[in-house]
C-alpha positions in Angstrom: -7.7 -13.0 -3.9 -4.4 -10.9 -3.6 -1.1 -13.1 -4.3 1.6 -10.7 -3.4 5.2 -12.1 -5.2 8.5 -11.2 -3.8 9.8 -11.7 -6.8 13.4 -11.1 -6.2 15.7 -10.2 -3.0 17.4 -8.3 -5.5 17.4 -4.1 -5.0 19.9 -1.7 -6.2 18.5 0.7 -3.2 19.3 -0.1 0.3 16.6 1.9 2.3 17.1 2.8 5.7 13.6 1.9 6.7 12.9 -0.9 4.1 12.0 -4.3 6.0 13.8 -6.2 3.6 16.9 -4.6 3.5 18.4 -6.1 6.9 17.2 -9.5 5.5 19.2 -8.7 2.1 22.3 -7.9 3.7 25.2 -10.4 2.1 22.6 -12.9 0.7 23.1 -14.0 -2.3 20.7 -12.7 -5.1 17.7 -15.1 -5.7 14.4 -15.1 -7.5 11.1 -17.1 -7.2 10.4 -19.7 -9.4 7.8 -18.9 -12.2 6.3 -22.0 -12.9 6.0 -22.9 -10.0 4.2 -19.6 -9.1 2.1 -20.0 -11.8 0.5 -23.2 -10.9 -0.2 -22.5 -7.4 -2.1 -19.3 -8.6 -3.6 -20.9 -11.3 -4.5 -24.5 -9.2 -6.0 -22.1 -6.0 -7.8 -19.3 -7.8 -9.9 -22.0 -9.7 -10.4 -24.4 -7.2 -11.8 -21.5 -4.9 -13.4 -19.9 -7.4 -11.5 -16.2 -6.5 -12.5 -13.8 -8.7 -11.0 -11.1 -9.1 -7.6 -12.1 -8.8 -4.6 -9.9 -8.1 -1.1 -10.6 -8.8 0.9 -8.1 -6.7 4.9 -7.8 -8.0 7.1 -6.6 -5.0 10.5 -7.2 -4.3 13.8 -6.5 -4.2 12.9 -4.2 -6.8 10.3 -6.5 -9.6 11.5 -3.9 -12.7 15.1 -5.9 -11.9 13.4 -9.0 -13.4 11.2 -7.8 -16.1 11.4 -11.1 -18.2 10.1 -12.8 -14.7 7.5 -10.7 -14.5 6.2 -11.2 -18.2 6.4 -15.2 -17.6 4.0 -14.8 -14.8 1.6 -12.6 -16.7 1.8 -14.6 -19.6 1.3 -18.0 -17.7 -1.8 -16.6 -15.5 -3.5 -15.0 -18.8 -6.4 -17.9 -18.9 -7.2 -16.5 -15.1 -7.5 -12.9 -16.3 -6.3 -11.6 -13.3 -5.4 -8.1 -12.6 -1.6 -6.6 -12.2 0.2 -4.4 -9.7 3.5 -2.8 -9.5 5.4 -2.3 -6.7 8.6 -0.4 -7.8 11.2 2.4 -6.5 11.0 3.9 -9.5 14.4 4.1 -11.0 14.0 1.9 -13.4 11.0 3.2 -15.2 11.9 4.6 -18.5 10.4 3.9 -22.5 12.1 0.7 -22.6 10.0 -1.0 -20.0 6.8 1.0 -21.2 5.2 -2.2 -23.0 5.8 -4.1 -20.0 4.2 -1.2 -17.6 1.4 -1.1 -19.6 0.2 -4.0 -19.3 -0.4 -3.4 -15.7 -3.4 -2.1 -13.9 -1.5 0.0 -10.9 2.0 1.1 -10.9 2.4 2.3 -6.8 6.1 4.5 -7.2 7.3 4.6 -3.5 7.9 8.2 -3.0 8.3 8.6 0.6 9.4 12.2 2.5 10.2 15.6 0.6 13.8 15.3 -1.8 16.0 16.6 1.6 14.9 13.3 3.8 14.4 11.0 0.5 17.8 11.2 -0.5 18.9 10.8 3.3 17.2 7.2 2.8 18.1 6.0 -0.8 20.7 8.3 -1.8 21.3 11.4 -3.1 19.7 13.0 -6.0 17.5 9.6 -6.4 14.1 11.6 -5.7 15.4 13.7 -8.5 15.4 10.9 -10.9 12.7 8.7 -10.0 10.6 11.6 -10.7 12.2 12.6 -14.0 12.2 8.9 -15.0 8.0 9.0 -13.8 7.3 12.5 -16.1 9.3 11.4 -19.1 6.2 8.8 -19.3 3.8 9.5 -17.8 1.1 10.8 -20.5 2.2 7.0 -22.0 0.7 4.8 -19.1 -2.1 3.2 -19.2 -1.9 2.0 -15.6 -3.4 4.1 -12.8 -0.7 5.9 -10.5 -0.2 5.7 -7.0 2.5 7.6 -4.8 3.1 5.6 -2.1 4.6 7.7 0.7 5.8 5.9 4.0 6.4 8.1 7.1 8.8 7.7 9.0 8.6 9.3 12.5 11.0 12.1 11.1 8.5 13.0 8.2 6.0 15.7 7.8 3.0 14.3 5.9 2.7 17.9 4.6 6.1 18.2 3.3 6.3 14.6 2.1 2.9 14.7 -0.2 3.2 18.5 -1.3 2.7 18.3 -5.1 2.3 14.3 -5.8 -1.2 15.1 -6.3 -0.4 16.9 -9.3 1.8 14.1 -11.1 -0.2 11.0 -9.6 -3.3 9.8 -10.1 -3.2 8.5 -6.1 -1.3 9.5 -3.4 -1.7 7.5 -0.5 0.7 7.6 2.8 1.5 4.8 5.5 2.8 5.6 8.5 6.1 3.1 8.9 6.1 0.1 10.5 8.4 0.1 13.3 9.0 -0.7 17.0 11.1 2.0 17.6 9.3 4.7 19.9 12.1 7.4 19.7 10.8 10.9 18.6 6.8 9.5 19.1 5.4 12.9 20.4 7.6 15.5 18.7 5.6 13.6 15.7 2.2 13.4 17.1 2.5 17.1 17.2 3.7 17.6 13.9 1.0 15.0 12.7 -1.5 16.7 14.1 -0.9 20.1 12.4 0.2 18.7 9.1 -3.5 16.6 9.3 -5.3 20.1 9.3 -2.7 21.8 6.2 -3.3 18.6 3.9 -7.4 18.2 4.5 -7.8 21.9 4.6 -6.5 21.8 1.1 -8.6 18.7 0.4 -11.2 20.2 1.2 -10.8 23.9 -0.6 -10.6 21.5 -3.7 -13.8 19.8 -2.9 -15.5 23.2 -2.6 -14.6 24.0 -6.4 -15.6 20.7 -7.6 -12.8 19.2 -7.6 -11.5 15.9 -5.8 -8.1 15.3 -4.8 -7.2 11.2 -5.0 -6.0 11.4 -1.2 -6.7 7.4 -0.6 -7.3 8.0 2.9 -9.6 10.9 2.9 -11.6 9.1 0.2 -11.4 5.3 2.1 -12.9 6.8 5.2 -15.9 8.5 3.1 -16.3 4.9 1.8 -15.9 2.9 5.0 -18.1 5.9 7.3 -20.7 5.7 4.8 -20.9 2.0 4.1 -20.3 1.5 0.8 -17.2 -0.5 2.0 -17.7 -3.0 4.9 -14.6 -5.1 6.4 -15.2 -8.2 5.8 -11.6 -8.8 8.1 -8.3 -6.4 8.3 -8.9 -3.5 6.0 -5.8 -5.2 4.2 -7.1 -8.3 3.4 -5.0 -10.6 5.8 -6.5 -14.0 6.4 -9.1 -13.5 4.0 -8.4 -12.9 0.8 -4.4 -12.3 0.4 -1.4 -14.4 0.2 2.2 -13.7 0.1 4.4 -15.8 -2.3 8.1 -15.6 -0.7 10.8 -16.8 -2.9 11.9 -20.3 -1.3 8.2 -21.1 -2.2 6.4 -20.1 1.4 3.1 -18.5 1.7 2.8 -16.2 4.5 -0.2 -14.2 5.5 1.8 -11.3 4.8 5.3 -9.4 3.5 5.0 -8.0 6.4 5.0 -11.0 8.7 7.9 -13.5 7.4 7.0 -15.3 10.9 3.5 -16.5 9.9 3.9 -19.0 7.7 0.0 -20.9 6.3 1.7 -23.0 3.7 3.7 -23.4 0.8 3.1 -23.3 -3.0 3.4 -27.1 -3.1 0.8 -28.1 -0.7 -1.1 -24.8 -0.7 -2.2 -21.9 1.6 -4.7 -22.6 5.0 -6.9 -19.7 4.7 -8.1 -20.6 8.1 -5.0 -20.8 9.6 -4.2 -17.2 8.3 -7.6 -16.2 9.6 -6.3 -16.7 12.7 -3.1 -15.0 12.2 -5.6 -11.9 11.0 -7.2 -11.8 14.7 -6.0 -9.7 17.9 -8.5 -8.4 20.3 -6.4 -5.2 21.7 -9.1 -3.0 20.2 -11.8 -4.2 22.3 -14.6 -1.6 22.2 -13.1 0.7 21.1 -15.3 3.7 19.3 -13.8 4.1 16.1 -12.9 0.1 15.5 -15.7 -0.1 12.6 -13.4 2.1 10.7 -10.3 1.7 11.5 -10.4 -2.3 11.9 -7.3 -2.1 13.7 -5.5 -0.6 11.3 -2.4 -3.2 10.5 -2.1 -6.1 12.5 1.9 -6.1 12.7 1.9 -3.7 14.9 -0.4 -5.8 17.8 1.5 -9.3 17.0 5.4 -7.5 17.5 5.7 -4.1 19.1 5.0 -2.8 22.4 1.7 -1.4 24.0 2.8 1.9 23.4 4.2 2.0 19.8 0.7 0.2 19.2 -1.1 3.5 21.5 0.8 5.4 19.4 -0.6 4.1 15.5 -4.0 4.2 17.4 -3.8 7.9 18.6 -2.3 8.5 14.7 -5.6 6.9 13.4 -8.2 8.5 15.8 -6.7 11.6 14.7 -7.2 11.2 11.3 -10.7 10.0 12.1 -12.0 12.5 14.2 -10.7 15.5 11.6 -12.0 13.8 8.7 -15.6 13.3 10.7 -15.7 16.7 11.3 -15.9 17.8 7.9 -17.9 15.0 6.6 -21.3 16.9 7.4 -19.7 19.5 4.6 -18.7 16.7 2.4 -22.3 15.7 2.5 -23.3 18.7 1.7 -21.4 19.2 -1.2 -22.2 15.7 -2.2 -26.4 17.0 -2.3 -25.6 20.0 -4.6 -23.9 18.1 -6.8 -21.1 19.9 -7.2 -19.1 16.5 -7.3 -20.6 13.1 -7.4 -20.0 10.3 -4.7 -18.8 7.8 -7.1 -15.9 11.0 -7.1 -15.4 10.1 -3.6 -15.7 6.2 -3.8 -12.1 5.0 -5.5 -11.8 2.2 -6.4 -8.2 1.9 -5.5 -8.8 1.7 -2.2 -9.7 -1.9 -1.9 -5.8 -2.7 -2.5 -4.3 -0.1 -0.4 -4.9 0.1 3.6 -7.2 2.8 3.9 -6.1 4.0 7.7 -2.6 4.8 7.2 
């Protein structure tokens, strides 16, 4: 089980596309309660036998609450769960280094190229969220991931262009949002951008080399079966709750709306499982892999914002398939190994983005 903690509505970014920013607004600052975090964790993980267990920090912006954060690892330690980072970056740096390393995963949003970044957050803060990252970098014991959202402005090309050589993952998302403005001067740019980045991925593959591009290296998992859905490729109303700070437990950050509980009286996993179910994909071809891709989408946006993430994914699909009879064949010379391929990291990222 994944508990995902909005640990604070605290963020000293306001980004244009964030989902929580328009909740922020004026509010006033608040933080979830530890203890009581703790227990419901603790109490549900035991009596349903999860294992492993994740403990996801999101926010706000968790490295604004670092002495929250090490009361909740401290008070889950019997469970020996594992630990994620969610974080903008700006406030890594040596001082919280003890702290950082004590997690599994640190994901550093780094969405877009510096130019659109700093539209978003504010200029020069791409600058220093990666000049905070390299400063310590070769001190982390976590495993990296650059999490890039695209907004239907971005080039996936531009936006990922040298994260593979400062991160141990790069994954990208495509954002999550109803408006429909700009959809096919995107799908176009998509499109080509798709060929530049698993051309690359690719070339690398050829000189023994593999490039952590979650997606690329989900769909080998997924196509070849070595990772079957049990639900959502996300985990939504099977195996992941998120903790909001009045002490709510929705099926997802995502979906503030679809509420299966509260950390008093705890979660109804069945009741998320039916949150987790749409049947817009039908028969589709490509459903096995994709699974639909995220379900916020089908529950709030219109048919054809919801065409549109599904011509995005097919895309993707139908390139990557192409070259998979090559990645076999690479695969059988052993030039790189399939557990190269298979990372791990993908079972807490989506893999279709």
């Amino acid at each position: 089980m994944e508990y995902s903690i909005m640990t604070t509505n605290r963020c000293n970014l306001r980004c244009s596309y964030c989902i929580n920013s328009a909740k922020r607004g004026k509010a006033p600052s608040l933080k979830a309660s530890a203890p009581k975090i703790i227990k419901h964790i603790t109490e549900d993980s035991q009596k349903n036998h999860y294992d492993p267990v994740i403990i996801t920090f999101y926010g706000g912006e968790p490295l604004l609450e670092t002495e929250f954060l090490r009361e909740i690892m401290d008070g889950t330690r019997k469970i020996n769960p594992g630990f994620h980072l969610f974080t903008n970056g700006t406030l890594l740096s040596e001082n919280n280094l003890p702290l950082l390393n004590k997690m599994n995963m640190i994901s550093i949003s780094m969405d877009a190229d510096s130019e659109i970044y700093d539209s978003t957050r504010g200029k020069g803060t791409h600058k220093k969220v990666m000049d905070n990252y390299l400063k310590i970098r070769k001190k982390l014991k976590a495993s990296t991931l650059a999490f890039v959202t695209l907004t239907l402005k971005s080039s996936l090309y531009r936006s990922i262009a040298g994260l593979t050589d400062h991160f141990d993952n790069v994954f990208w998302f495509l954002e999550n949002s109803g408006t429909e403005i700009g959809i096919e001067g995107f799908l176009k740019q998509y499109d080509s951008d798709l060929d530049r980045v698993l051309s690359r991925w690719m070339a690398n593959l050829r000189k023994g080399k593999v490039l952590n591009l979650v997606p690329f290296q989900g769909l080998y998992d997924v196509i070849m079966e070595k990772h079957v859905y049990s639900g959502l490729p996300c985990g939504i109303g099977e195996n992941y709750q998120a903790l909001a700070i009045d002490g709510s437990i929705y099926t997802c950050e995502d979906s503030y709306h679809n509420k299966i509980g509260d950390m008093d009286t705890g979660a109804d996993m069945e009741k998320a499982h039916q949150h987790g179910k749409f049947v817009i994909c039908g028969s589709c071809a490509v459903k096995r892999i994709c699974a639909g891709r995220c379900v916020v989408p089908h529950l709030n946006f219109s048919p054809a914002k919801v065409e549109f993430y599904c011509k995005c994914s097919k895309m993707l699909i139908e390139k990557f398939m192409s070259a998979l009879p090559e990645i076999k064949k690479i695969v059988s010379t052993g030039k790189i190994s399939e557990n190269q391929l298979m990372n791990r990291i993908t079972r807490f990222t989506d893999v279709i983005p």
